[in-house]
TIRO-2110 file (N, C-alpha, C; in Angstrom, 1 decimal):
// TIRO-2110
-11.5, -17.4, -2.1, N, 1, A
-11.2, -17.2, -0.7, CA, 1, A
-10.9, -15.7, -0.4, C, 1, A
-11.1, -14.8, 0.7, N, 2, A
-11.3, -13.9, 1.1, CA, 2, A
-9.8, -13.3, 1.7, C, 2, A
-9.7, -12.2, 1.4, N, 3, A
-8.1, -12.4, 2.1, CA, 3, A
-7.6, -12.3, 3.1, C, 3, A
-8.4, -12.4, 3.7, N, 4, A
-8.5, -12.5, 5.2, CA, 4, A
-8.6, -13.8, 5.8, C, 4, A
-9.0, -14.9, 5.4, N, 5, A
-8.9, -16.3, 5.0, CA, 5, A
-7.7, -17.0, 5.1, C, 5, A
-7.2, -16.5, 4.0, N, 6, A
-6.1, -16.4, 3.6, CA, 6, A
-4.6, -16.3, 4.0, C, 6, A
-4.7, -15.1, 4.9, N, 7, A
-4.1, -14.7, 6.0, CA, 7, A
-4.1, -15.6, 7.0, C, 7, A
-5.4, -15.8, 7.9, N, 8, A
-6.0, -17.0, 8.8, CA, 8, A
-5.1, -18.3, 8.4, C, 8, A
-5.2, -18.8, 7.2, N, 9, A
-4.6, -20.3, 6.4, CA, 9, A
-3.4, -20.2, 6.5, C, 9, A
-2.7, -19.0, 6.3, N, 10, A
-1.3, -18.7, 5.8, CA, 10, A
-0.5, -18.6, 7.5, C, 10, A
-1.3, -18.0, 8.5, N, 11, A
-0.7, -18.1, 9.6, CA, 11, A
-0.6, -19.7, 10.2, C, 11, A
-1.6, -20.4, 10.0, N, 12, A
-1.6, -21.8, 10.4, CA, 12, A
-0.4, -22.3, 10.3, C, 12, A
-0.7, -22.4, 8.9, N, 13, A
0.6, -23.0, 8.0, CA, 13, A
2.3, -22.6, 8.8, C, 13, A
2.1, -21.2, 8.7, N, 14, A
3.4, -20.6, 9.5, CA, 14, A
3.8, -21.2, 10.7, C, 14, A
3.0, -21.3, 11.6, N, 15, A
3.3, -22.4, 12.7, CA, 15, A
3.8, -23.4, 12.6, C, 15, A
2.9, -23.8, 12.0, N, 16, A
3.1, -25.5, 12.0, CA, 16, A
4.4, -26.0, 11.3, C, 16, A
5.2, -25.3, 10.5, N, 17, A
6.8, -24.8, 9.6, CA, 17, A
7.0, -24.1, 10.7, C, 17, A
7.2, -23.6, 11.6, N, 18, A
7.8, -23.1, 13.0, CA, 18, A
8.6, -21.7, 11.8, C, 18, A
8.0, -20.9, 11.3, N, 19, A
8.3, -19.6, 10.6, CA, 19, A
8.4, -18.8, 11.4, C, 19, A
9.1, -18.0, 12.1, N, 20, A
8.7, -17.2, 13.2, CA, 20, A
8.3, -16.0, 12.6, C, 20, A
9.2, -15.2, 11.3, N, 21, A
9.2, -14.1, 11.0, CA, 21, A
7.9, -14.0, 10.3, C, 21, A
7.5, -14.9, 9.8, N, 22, A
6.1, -15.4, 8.8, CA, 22, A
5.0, -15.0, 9.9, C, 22, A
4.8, -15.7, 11.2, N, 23, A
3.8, -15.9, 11.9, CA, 23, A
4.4, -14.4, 12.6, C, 23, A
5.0, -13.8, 13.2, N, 24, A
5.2, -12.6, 13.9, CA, 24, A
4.1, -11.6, 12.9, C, 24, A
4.6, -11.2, 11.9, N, 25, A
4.5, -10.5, 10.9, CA, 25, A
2.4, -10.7, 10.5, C, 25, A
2.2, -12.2, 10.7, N, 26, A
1.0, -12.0, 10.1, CA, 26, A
-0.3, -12.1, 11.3, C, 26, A
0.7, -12.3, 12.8, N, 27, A
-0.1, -11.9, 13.8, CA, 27, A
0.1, -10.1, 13.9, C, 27, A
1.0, -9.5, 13.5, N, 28, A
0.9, -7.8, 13.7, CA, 28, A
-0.7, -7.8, 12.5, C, 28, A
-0.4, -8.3, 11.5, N, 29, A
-1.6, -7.9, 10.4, CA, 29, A
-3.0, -8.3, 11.3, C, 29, A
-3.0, -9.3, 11.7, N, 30, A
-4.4, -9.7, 12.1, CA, 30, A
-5.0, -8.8, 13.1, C, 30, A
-3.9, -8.2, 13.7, N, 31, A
-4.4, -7.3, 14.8, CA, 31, A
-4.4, -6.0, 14.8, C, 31, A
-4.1, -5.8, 13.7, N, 32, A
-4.1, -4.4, 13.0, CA, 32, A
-6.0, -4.9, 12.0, C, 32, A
-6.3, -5.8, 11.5, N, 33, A
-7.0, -6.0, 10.7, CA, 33, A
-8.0, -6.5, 12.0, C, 33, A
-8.3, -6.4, 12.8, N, 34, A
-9.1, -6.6, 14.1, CA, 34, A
-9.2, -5.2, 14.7, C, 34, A
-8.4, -4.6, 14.5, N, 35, A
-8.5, -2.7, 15.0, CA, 35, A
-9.3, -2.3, 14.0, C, 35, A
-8.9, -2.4, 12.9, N, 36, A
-9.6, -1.8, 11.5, CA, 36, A
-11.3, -2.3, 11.9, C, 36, A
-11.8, -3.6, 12.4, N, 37, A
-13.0, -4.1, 12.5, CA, 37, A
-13.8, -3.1, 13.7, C, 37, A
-12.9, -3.1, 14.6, N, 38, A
-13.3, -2.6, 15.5, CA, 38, A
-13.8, -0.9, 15.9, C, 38, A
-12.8, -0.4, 14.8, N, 39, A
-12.9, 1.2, 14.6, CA, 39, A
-14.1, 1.4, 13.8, C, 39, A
-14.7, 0.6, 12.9, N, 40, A
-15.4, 0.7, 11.9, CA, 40, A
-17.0, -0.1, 11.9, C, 40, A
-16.7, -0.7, 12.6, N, 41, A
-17.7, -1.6, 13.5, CA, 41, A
-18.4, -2.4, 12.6, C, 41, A
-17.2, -3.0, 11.8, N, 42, A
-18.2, -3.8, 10.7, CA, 42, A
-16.9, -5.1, 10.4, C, 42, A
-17.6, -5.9, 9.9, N, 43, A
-16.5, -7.3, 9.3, CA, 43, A
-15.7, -6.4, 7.9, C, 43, A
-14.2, -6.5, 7.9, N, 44, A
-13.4, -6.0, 6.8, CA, 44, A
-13.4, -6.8, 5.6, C, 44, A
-13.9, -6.2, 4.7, N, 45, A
-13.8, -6.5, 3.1, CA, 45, A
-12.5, -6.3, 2.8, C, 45, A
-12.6, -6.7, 0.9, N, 46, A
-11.1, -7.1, 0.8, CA, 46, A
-10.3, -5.1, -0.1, C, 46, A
-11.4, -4.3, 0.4, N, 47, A
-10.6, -2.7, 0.1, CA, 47, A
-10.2, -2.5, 1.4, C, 47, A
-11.1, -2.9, 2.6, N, 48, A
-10.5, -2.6, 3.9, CA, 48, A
-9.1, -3.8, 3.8, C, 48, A
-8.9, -4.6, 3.7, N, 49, A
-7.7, -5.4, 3.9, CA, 49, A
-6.4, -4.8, 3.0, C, 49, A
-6.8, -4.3, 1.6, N, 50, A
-5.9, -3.5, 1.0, CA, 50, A
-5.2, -2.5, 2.3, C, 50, A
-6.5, -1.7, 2.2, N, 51, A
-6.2, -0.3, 2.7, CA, 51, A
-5.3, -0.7, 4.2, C, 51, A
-5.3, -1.7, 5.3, N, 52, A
-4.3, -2.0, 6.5, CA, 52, A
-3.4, -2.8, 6.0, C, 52, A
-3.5, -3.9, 5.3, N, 53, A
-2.3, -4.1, 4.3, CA, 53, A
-0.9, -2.8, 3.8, C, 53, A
-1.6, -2.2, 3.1, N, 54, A
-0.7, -1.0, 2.7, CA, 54, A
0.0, 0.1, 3.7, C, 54, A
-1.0, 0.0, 4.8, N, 55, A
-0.8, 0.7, 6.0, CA, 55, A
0.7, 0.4, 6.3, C, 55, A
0.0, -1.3, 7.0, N, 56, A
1.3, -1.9, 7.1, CA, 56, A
2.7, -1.7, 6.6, C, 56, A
2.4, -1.8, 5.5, N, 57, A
3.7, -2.0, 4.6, CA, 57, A
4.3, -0.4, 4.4, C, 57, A
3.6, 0.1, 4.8, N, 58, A
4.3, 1.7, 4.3, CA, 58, A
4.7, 1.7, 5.8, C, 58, A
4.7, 1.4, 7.3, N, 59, A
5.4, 1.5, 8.3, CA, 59, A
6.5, 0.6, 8.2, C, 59, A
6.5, -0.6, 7.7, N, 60, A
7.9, -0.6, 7.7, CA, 60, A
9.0, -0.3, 6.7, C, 60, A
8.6, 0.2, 5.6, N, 61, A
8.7, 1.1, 4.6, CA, 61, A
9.5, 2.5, 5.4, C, 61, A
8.8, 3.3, 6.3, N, 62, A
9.5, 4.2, 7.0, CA, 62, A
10.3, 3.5, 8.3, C, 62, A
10.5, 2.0, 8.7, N, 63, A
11.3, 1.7, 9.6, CA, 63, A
12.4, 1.1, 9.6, C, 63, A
12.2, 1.1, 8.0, N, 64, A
13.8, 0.7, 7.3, CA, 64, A
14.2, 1.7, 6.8, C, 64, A
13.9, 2.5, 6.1, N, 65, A
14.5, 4.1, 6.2, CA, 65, A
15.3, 4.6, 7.7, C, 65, A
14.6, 4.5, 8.4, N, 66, A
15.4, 5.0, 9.9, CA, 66, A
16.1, 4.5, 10.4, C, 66, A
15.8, 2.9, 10.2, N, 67, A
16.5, 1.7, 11.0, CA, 67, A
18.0, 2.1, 9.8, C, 67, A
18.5, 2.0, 8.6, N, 68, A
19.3, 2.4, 7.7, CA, 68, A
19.7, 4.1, 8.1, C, 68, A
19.3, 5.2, 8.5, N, 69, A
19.5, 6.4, 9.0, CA, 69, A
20.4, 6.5, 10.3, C, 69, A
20.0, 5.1, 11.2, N, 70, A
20.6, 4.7, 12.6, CA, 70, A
21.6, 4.1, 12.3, C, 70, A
21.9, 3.1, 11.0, N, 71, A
23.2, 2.6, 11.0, CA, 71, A
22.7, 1.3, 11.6, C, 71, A
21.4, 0.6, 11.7, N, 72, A
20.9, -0.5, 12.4, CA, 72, A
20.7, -1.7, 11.0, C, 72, A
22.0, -2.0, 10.3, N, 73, A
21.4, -3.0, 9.0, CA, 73, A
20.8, -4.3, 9.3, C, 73, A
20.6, -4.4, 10.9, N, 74, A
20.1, -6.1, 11.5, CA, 74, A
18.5, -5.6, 11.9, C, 74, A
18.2, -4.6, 11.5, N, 75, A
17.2, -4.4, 11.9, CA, 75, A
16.2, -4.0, 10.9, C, 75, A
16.7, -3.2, 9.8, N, 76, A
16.6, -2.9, 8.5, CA, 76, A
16.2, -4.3, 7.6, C, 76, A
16.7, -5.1, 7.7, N, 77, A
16.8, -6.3, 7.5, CA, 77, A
15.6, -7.2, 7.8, C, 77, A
15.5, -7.4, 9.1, N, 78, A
13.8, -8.0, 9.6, CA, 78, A
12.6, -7.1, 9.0, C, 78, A
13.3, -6.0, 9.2, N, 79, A
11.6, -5.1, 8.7, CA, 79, A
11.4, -5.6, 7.2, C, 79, A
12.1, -5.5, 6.5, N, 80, A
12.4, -6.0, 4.9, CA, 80, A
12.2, -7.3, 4.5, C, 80, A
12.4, -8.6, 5.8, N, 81, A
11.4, -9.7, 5.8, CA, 81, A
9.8, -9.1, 5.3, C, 81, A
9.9, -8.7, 6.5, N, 82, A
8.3, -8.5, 7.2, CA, 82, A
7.7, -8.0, 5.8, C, 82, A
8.4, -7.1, 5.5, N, 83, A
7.7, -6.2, 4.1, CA, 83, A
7.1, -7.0, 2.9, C, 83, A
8.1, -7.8, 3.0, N, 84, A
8.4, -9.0, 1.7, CA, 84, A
7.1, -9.7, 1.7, C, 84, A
6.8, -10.1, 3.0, N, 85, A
5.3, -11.1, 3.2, CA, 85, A
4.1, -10.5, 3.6, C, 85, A
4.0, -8.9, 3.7, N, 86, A
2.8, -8.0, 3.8, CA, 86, A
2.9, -7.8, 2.0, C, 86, A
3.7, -7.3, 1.2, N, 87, A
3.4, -7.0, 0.2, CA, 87, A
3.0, -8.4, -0.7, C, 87, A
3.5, -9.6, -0.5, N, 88, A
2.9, -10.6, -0.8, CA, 88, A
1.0, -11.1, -1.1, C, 88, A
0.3, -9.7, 0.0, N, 89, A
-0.8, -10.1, 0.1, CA, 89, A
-1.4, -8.9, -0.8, C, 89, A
-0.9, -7.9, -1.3, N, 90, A
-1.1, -7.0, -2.0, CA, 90, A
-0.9, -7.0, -3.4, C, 90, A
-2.4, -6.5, -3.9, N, 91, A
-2.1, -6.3, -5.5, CA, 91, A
-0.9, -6.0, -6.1, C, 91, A
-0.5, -7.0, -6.9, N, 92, A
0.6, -6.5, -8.3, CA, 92, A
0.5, -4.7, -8.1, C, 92, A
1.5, -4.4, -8.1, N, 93, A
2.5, -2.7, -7.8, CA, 93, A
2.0, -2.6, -9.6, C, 93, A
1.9, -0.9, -9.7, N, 94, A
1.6, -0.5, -11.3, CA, 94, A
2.9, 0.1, -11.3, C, 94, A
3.0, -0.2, -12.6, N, 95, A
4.7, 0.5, -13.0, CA, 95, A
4.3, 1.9, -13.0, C, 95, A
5.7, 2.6, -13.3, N, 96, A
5.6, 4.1, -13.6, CA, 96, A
4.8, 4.7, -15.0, C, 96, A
5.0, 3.9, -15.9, N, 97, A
4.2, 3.9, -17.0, CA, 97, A
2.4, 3.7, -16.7, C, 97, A
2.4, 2.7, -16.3, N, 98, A
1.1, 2.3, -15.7, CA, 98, A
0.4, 3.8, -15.7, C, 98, A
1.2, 3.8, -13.9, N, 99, A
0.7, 5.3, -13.6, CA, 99, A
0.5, 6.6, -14.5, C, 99, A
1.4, 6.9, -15.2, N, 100, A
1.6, 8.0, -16.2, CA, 100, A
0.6, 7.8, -17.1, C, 100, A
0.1, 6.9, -17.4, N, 101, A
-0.7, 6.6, -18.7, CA, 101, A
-2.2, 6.6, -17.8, C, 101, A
-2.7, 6.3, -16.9, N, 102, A
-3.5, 6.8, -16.0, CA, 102, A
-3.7, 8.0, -15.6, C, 102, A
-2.8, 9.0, -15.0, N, 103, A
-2.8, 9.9, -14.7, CA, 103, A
-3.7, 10.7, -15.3, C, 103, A
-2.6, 10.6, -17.4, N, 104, A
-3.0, 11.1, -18.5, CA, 104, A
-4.6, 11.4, -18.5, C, 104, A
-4.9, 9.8, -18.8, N, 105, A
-6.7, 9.6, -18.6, CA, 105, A
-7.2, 10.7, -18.0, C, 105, A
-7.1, 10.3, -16.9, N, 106, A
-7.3, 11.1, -15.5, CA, 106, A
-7.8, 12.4, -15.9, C, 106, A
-6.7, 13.4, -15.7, N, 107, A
-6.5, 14.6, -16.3, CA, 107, A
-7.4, 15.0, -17.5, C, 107, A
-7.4, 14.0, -18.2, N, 108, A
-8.5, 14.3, -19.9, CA, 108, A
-9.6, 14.5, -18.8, C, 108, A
-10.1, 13.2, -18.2, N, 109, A
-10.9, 12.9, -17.8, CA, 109, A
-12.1, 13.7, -17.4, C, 109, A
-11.0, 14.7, -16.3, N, 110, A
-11.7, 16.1, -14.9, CA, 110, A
-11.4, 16.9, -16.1, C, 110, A
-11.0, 17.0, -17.3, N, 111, A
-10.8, 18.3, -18.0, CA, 111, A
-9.6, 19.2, -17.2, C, 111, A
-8.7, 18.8, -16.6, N, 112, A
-8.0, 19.5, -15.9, CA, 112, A
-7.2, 20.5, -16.8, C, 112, A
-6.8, 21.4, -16.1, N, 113, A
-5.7, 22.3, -16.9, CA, 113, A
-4.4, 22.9, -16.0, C, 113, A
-4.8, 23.0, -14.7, N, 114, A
-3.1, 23.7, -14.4, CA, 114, A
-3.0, 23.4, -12.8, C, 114, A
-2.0, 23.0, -12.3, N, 115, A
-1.9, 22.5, -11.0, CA, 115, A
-3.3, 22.8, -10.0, C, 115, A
-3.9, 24.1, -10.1, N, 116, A
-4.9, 24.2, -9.4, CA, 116, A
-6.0, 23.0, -9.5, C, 116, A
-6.0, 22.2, -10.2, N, 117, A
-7.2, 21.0, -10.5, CA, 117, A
-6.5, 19.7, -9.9, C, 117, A
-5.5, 19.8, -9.1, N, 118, A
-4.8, 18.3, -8.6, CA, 118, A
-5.7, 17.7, -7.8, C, 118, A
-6.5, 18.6, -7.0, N, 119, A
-7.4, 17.8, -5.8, CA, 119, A
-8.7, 17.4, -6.7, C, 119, A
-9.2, 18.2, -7.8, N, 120, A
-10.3, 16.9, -8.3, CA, 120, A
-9.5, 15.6, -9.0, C, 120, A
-7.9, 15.7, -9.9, N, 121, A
-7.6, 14.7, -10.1, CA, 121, A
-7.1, 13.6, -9.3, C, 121, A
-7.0, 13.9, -8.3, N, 122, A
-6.3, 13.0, -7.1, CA, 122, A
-7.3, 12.2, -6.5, C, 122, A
-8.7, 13.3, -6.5, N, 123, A
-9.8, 12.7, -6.2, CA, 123, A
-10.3, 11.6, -6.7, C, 123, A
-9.8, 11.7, -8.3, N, 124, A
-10.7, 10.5, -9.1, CA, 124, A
-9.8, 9.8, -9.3, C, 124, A
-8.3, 9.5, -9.3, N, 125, A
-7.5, 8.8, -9.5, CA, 125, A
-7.1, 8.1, -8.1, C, 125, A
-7.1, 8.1, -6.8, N, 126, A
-6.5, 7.4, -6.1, CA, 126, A
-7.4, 6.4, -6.0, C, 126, A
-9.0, 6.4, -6.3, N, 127, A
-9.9, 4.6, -5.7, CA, 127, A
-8.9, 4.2, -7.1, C, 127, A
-8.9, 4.5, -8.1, N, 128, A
-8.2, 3.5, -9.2, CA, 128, A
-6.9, 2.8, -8.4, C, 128, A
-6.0, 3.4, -7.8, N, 129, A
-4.6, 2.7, -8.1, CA, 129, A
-4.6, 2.2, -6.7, C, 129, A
-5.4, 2.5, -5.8, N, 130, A
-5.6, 2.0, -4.3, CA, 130, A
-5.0, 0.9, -4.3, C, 130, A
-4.0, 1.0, -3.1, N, 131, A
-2.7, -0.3, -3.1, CA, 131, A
-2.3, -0.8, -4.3, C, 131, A
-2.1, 0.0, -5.2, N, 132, A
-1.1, -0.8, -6.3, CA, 132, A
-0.2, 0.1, -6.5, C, 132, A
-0.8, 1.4, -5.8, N, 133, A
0.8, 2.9, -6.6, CA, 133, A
0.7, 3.5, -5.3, C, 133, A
1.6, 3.8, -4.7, N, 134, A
2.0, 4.9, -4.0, CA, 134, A
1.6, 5.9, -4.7, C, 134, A
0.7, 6.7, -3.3, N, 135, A
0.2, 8.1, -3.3, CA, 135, A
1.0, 9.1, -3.7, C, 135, A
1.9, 8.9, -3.0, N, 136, A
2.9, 10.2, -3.5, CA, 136, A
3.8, 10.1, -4.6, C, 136, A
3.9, 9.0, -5.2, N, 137, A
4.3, 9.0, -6.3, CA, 137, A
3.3, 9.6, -7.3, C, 137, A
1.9, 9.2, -7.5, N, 138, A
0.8, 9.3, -8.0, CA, 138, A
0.7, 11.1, -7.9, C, 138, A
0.8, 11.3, -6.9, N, 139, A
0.5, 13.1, -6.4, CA, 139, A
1.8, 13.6, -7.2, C, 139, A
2.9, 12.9, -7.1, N, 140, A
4.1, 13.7, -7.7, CA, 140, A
4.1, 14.0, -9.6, C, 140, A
3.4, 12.8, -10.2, N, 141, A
3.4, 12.6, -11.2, CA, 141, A
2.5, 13.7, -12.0, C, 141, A
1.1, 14.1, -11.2, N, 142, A
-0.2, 15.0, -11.7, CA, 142, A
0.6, 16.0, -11.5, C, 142, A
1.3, 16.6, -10.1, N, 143, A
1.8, 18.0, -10.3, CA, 143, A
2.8, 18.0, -11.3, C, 143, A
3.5, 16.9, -11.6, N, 144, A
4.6, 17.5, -12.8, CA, 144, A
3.5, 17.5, -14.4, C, 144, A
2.6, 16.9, -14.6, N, 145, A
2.0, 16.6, -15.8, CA, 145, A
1.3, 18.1, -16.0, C, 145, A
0.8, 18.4, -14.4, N, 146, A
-0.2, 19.7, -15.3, CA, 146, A
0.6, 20.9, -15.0, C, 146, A
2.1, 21.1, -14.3, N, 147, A
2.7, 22.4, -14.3, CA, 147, A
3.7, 22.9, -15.5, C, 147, A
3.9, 21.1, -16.2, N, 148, A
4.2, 21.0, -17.8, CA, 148, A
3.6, 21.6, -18.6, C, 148, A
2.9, 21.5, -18.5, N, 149, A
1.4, 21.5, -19.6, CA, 149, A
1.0, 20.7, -20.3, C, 149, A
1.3, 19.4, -20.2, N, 150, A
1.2, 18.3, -21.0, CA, 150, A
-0.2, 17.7, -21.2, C, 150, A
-1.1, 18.5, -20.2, N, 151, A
-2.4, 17.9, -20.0, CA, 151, A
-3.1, 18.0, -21.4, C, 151, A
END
């Protein structure tokens, strides 16, 4: 089943359990994933569902940071639902190891040698970890590997 499907099923269900935070949450996705259709002018596959998935989840990622910056913990709090059940639909997260041992690859990979090569490694390494690592964790990890010299 497609995960978009899935979503579809998962909202039903939410109803019908009178879920509110469940069904809120996976009507913002659907219509974020109906924008995504619409911009692109084609039915969304399951990289496009990643890719608004993660979207998702990294806005309220920055709306719990702020909502916590405002001193708003009841608000902080819903978003952190919300999060709970967008990241639910998203691939298993790679550890830091994961990543570091990737990176490594990586780096062999492009033959890199000194920070100036991050944009061909970033190049070939983000379709790999696409929705499973944070970018800027990923981007943080290549600048410290090749200003080390550990490449």
């Amino acid at each position: 089943m497609a995960l978009k499907e899935k979503i579809m099923d998962d909202l039903k269900k939410a109803m019908k359990e009178r879920n509110e935070v469940k069904v809120r949450t996976l009507r913002m996705v659907i219509a974020s994933i109906k924008n995504w259709e619409v911009e692109n002018t084609k039915e969304i596959d399951d990289d496009g569902m990643i890719a608004v998935l993660s979207k998702e989840a990294k806005r309220r990622k920055e709306a719990i940071e702020e909502y916590r910056k405002a001193g708003r913990e009841d608000l902080a709090k819903a978003e952190e639902e919300e999060l709970k059940i967008i990241e639910s639909y998203l691939p298993e997260r790679m550890s830091e190891e994961e990543i570091k041992e990737l990176v490594l690859k990586t780096i062999e990979e492009v033959k890199a040698t000194s920070p100036k090569d991050l944009g061909k490694v970033m190049k070939v390494i983000m379709p790999k970890v696409k929705g499973r690592a944070d970018g800027k964790l990923v981007n943080k990890m290549v600048r410290k590997i090749l200003s080390d010299g550990q490449a």
